[in-house]
C-alpha positions as CSV (number, residue, x, y, z in Angstrom):
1,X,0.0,0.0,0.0
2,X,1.1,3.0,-1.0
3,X,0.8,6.1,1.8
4,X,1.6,9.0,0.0
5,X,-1.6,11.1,-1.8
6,X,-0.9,11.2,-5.6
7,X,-1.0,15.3,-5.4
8,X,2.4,15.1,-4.0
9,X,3.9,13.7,-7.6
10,X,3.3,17.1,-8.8
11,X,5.2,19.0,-6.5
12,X,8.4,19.5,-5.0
13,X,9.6,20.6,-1.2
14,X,10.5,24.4,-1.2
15,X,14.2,24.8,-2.4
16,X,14.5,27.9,-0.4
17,X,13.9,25.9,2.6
18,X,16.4,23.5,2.3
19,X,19.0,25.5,1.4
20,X,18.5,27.5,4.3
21,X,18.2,24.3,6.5
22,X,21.2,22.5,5.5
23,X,23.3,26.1,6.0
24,X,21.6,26.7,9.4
25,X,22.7,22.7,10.3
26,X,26.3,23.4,8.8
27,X,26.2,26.4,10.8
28,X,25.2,24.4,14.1
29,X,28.0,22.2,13.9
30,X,30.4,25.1,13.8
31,X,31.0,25.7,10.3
32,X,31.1,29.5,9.4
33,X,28.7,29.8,6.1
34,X,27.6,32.7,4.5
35,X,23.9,32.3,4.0
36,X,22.4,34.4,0.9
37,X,19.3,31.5,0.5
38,X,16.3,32.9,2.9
39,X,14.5,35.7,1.8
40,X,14.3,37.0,5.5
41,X,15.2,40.4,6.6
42,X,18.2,40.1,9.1
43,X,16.8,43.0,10.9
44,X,14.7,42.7,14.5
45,X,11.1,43.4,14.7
46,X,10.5,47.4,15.4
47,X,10.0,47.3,19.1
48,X,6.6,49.1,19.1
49,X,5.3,46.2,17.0
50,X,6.2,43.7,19.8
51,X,4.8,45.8,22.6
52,X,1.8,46.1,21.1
53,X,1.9,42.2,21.2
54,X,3.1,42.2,24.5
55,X,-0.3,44.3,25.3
56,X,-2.2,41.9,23.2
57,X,-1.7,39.4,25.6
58,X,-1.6,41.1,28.9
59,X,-4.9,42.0,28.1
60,X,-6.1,38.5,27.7
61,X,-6.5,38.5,23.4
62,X,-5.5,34.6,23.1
63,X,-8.8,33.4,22.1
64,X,-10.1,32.3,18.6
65,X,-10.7,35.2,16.0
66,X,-12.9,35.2,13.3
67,X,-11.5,32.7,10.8
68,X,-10.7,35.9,8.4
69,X,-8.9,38.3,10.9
70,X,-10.3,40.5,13.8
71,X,-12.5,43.3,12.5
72,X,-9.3,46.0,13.8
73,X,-6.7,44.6,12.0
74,X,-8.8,44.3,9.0
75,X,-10.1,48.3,9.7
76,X,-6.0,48.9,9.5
77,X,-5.5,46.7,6.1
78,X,-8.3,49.2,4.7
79,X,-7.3,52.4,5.9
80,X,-3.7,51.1,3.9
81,X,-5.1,50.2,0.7
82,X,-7.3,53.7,0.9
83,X,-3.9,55.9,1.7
84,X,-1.3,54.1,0.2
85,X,-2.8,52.8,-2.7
86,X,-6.1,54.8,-2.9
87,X,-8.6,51.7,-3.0
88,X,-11.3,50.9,-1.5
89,X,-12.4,47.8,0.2
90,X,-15.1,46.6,2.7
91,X,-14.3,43.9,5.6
92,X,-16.1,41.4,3.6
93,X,-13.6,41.9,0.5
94,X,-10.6,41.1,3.5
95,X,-9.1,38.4,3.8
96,X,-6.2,37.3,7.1
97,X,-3.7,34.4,6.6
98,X,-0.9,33.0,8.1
99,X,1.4,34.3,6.0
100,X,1.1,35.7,2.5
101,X,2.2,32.1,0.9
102,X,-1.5,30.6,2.9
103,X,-3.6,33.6,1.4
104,X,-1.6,32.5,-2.1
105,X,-2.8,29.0,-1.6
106,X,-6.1,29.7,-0.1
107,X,-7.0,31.7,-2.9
108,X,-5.7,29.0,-5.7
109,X,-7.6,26.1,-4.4
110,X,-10.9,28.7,-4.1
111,X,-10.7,29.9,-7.7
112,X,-8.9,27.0,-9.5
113,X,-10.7,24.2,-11.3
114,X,-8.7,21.0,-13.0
115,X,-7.3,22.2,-16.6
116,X,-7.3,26.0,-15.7
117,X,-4.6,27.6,-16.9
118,X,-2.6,30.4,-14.7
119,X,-0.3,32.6,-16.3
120,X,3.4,32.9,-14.8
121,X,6.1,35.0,-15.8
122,X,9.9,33.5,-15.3
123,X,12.0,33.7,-13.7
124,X,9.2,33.3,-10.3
125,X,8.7,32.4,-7.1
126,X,9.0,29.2,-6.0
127,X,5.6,28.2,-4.9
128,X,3.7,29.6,-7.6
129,X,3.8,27.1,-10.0
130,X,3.2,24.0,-7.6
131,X,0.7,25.5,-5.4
132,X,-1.5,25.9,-9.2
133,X,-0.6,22.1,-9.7
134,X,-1.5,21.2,-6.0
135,X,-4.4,23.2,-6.6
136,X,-5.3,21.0,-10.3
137,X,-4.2,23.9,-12.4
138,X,-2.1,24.2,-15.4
139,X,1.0,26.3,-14.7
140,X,1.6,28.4,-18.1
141,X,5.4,29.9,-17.5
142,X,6.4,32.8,-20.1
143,X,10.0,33.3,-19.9
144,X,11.5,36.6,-19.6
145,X,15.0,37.4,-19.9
146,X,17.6,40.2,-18.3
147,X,17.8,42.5,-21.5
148,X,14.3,43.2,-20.8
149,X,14.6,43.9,-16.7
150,X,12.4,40.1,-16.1
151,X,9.1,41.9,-17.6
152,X,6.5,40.3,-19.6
153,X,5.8,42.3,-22.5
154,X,2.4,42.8,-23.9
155,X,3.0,40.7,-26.8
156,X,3.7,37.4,-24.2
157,X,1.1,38.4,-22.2
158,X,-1.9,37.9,-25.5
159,X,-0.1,35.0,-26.7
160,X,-0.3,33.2,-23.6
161,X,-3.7,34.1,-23.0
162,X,-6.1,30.9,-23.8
163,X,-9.6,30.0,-23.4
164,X,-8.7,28.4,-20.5
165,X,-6.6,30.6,-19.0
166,X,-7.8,32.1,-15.6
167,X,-5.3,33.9,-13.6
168,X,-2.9,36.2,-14.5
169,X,0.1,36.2,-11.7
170,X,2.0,39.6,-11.7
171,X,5.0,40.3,-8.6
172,X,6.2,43.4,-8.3
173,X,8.6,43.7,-7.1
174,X,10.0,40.5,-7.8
175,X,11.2,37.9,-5.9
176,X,13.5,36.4,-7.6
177,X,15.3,38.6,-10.1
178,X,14.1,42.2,-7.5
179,X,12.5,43.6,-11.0
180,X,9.7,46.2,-10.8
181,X,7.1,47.0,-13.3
182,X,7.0,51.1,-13.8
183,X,3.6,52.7,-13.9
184,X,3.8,52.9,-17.6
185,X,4.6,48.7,-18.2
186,X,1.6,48.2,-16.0
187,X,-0.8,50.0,-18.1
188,X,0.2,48.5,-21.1
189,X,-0.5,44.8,-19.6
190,X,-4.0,46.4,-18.1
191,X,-5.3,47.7,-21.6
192,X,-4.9,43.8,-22.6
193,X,-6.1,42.8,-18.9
194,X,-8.9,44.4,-19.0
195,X,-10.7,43.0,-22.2
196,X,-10.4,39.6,-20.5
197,X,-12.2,37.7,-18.5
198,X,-9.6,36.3,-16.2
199,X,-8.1,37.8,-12.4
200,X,-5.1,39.5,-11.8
201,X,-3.5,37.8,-8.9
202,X,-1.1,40.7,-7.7
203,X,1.3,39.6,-5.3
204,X,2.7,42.7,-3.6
205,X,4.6,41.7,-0.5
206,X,7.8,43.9,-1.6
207,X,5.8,47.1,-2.0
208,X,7.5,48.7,0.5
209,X,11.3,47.6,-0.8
210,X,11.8,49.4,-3.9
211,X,14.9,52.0,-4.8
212,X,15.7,54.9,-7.1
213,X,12.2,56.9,-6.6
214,X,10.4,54.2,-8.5
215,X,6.8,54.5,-7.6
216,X,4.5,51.4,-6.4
217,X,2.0,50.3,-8.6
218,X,-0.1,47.3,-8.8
219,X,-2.8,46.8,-11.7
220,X,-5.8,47.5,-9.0
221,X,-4.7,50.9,-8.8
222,X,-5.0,51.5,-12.7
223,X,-8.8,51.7,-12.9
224,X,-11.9,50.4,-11.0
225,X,-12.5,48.0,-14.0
226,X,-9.0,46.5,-13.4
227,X,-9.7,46.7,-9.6
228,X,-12.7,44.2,-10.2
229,X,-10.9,41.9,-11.9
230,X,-7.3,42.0,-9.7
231,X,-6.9,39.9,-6.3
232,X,-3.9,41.3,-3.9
233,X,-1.7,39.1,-2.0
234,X,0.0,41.7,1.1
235,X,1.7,41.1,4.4
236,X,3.9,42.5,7.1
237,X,6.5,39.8,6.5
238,X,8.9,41.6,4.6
239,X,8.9,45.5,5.2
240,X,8.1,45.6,9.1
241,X,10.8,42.4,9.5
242,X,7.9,40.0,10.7
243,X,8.8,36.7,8.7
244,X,7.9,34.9,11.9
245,X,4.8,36.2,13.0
246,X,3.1,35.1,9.6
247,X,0.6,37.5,8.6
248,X,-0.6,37.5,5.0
249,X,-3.6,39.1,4.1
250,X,-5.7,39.3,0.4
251,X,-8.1,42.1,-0.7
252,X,-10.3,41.6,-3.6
253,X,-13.6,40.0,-4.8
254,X,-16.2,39.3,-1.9
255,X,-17.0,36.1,-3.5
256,X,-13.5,35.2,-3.8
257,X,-12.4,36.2,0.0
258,X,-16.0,34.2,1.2
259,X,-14.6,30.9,-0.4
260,X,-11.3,31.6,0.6
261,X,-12.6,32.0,4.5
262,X,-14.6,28.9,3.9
263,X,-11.2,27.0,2.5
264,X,-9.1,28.4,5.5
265,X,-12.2,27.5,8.3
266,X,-11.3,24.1,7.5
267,X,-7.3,24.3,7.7
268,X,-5.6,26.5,10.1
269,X,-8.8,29.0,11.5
270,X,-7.7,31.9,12.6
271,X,-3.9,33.2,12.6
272,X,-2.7,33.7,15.5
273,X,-4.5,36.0,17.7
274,X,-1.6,37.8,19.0
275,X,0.2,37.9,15.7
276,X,-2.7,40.0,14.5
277,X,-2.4,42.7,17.3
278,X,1.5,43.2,16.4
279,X,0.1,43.3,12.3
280,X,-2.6,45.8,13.2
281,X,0.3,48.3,14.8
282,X,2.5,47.7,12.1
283,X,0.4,48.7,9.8
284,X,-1.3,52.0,11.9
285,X,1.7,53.1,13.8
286,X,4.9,54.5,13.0
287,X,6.5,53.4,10.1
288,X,9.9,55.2,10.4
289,X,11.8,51.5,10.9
290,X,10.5,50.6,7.5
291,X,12.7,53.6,5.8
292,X,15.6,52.8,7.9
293,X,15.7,49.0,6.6
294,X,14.9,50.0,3.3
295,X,17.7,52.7,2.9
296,X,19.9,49.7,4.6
297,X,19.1,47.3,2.0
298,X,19.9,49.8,-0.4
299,X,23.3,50.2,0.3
300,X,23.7,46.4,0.4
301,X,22.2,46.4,-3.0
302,X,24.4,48.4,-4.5
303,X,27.5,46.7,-3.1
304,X,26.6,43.1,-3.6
305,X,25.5,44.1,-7.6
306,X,29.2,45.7,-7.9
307,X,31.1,42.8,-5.9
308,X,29.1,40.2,-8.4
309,X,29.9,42.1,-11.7
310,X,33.7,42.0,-10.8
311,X,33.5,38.2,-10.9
312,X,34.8,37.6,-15.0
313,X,31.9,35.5,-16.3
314,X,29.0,37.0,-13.9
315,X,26.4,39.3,-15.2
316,X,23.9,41.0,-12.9
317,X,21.7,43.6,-13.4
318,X,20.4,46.2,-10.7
319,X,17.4,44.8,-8.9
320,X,14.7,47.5,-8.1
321,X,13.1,46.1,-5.3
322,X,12.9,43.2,-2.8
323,X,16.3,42.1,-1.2
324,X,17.6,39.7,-4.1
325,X,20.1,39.8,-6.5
326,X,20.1,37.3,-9.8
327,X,23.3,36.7,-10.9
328,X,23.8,35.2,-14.5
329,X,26.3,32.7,-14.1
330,X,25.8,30.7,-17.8
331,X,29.6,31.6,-19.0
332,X,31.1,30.1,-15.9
333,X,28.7,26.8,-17.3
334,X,31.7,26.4,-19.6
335,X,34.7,26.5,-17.5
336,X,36.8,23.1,-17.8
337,X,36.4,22.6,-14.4
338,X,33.0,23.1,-14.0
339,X,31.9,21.2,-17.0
340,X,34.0,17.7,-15.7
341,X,32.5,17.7,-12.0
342,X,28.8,18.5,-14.0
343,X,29.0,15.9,-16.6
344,X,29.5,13.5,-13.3
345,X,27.5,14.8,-11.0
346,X,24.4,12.7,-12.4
347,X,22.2,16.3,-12.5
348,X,20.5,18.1,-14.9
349,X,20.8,21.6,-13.5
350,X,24.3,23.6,-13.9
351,X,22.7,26.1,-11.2
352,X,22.5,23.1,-8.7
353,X,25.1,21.5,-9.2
354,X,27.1,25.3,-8.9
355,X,25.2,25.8,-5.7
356,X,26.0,22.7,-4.6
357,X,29.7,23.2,-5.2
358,X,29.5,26.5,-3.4
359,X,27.6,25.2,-0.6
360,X,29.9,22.0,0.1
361,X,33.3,23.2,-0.5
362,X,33.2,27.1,-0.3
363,X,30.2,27.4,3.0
364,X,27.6,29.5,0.7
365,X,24.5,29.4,0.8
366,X,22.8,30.4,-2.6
367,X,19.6,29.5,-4.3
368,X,19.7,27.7,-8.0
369,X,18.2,29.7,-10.6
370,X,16.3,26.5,-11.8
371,X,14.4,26.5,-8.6
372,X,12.9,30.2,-10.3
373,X,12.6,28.8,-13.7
374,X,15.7,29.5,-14.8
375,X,18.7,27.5,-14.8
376,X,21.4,30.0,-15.7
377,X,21.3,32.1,-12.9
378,X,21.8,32.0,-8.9
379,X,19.5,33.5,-6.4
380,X,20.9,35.9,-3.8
381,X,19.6,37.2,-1.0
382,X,21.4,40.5,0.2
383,X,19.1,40.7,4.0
384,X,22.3,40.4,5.2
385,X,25.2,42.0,6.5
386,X,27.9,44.4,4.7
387,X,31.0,41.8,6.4
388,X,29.0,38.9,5.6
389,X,28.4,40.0,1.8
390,X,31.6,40.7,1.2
391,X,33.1,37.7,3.1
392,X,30.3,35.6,0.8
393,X,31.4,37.1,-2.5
394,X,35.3,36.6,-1.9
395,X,34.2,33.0,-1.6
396,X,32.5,32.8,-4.8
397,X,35.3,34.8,-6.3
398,X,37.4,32.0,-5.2
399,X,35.3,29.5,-6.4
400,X,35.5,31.0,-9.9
401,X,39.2,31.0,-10.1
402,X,39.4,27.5,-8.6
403,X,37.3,26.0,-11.9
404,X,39.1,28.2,-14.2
């Protein structure tokens, strides 16, 4: 008998994950890695988030919630969308999950029938294509390369458009490559979005990340038809530092958020109660500790982008947003070196097999490209520190030379 549910086939466990468990294990037993793999800012909590916590359970709030979020924290999500992104929701169109990656798979297995086809530009996250297939979709990846900044153009966007096409997934910014749509790329998709009968699923957890002046937009914000027909994925994960406390929340359709309650009801219920007090002051109180970790990550941007184009062989452009860079590595693919310990490594990914090199024999943690859908590249995370970037890129440096 076999005890494993067919659905699994489909999918694989999160590379992200691993990575970042086998450095944290390498790390327990005393080795000194460098980890670039977890998209986790390396920054504490703002302390008026965790007193506001700290409140929330003095003052007894460690009960059940409504399976969707407490009415307050969802008052807060509104008042956001309304002055940050000048939208307007009711409570019924909110949605609270724990974690954005929840509200992501909540709404996919309320919307998502067997055959439908979801629309996914490459390089992308790593759970967006196998929580469609857990869901029964049909993953349809349009690749997009690094002379055009990892945008879908237009023209992808109508060819991959089917009759049985029924999401349209847009990040920005992105996570992996840290590309961001300007307002002008984003009205150009909408004026083909909008004559179709599909939903914009608009993940916009890095809203808050993004660099050179660039302003925020999502396809909601371009008219109320495109509001109707666009789905946002948000959290307090990223900007306020609160990976752990997993709060995700989703604004769109009431329909949508109803079966997406009723889909959650019977999984987790309610995030955590307490987690949802430190969400609601994150999002209402002082958001000065936001701008400091941005202008932070900034810096670190800039100086992991210059340390990785001084590798001979690397090419990587100047991410927008988020805190990833995304290396090309395909010319060190053909280093003599390289191409001997590949061909007997038994694997069909270069980036793996690189990773893997770098992971074993040089202590870094990176993330393949072909876990984003594209195996000539390396993920980076720069939510690090300055020594530790610099320490991590010697290493690599070395690597290089070593297969060459």
């Amino acid at each position: 008998m076999k005890f494993v549910a067919k659905r699994l086939d489909v999918v694989e466990p999160s590379p992200t994950l691993a990575i970042t468990a086998k450095a944290n294990a390498l790390k327990a037993s005393g080795i000194d890695v460098v980890g670039f793999g977890a998209g986790e800012p390396d920054f504490d909590t703002p302390e008026h988030i965790k007193v506001a916590a700290k409140r929330a359970m003095d003052q007894g709030k460690t009960k059940y919630t409504p399976v969707s979020g407490i009415p307050t924290l969802k008052d807060a999500i509104i008042a956001k969308f309304k002055k940050e992104n000048n939208l307007d929701y009711e409570k019924n169109q909110i949605i609270v999950g724990t974690g954005g990656k929840q509200v992501i798979y909540n709404f996919f297995m309320a919307t998502i029938n067997p055959g439908d086809e979801v629309i996914i530009p490459a390089p992308y996250w790593v759970s967006y294509a196998d929580i469609v297939r857990l869901a029964e979709g049909t993953p349809v990846i349009v690749p997009t390369t690094l002379e055009n900044n990892f945008q879908i153009t237009p023209t992808q966007l109508k060819k991959a458009i089917s009759p049985k096409t029924k999401v349209f997934l847009f990040n920005s910014p992105s996570n992996p490559t840290g590309s961001a749509y300007s307002k002008n790329d984003v009205y150009d998709l909408c004026e083909i979005l909008v004559k179709e009968r599909i939903i914009t699923l608009s993940d916009d957890i890095y809203e808050k990340i993004i660099y050179d002046g660039l302003e925020f937009i999502n396809p909601a914000m371009v008219s109320p038809e495109m509001k109707e027909k666009t789905f946002i994925i948000n959290g307090v994960s990223k900007a306020y530092s609160m990976t752990g406390w997993r709060i995700g929340y989703g604004a769109g359709n009431a329909e949508i958020v109803k079966n997406m309650d009723t889909m959650q009801g019977q999984s987790t219920s309610n995030a955590s109660s307490i987690s949802q007090a430190a969400a609601e002051e994150a999002l209402k109180g002082d958001q000065s500790e936001v701008e400091v970790m941005r202008k932070a990550f900034d810096v670190r941007r800039k100086l992991i982008v210059d340390l990785l184009n001084q590798i001979p062989g690397v090419n990587c452009r100047m991410p927008q947003g988020a805190f990833y860079a995304f290396p090309y590595i395909d010319k060190l693919y053909n280093l003599p070196k390289f191409d001997k310990i590949f061909s007997e490594a038994n694997e069909k990914s270069r980036s793996k097999v690189f990773c893997d090199i770098l992971l074993e024999k040089y202590n870094v943690a990176a993330v393949p490209g072909v876990a984003f859908g594209d195996d000539n590249a390396l993920r980076l995370s720069y939510a690090l520190g300055e020594a530790d970037i610099r320490k991590g890129l010697e290493r690599i440096q070395t690597m290089v030379k070593d297969l060459s």
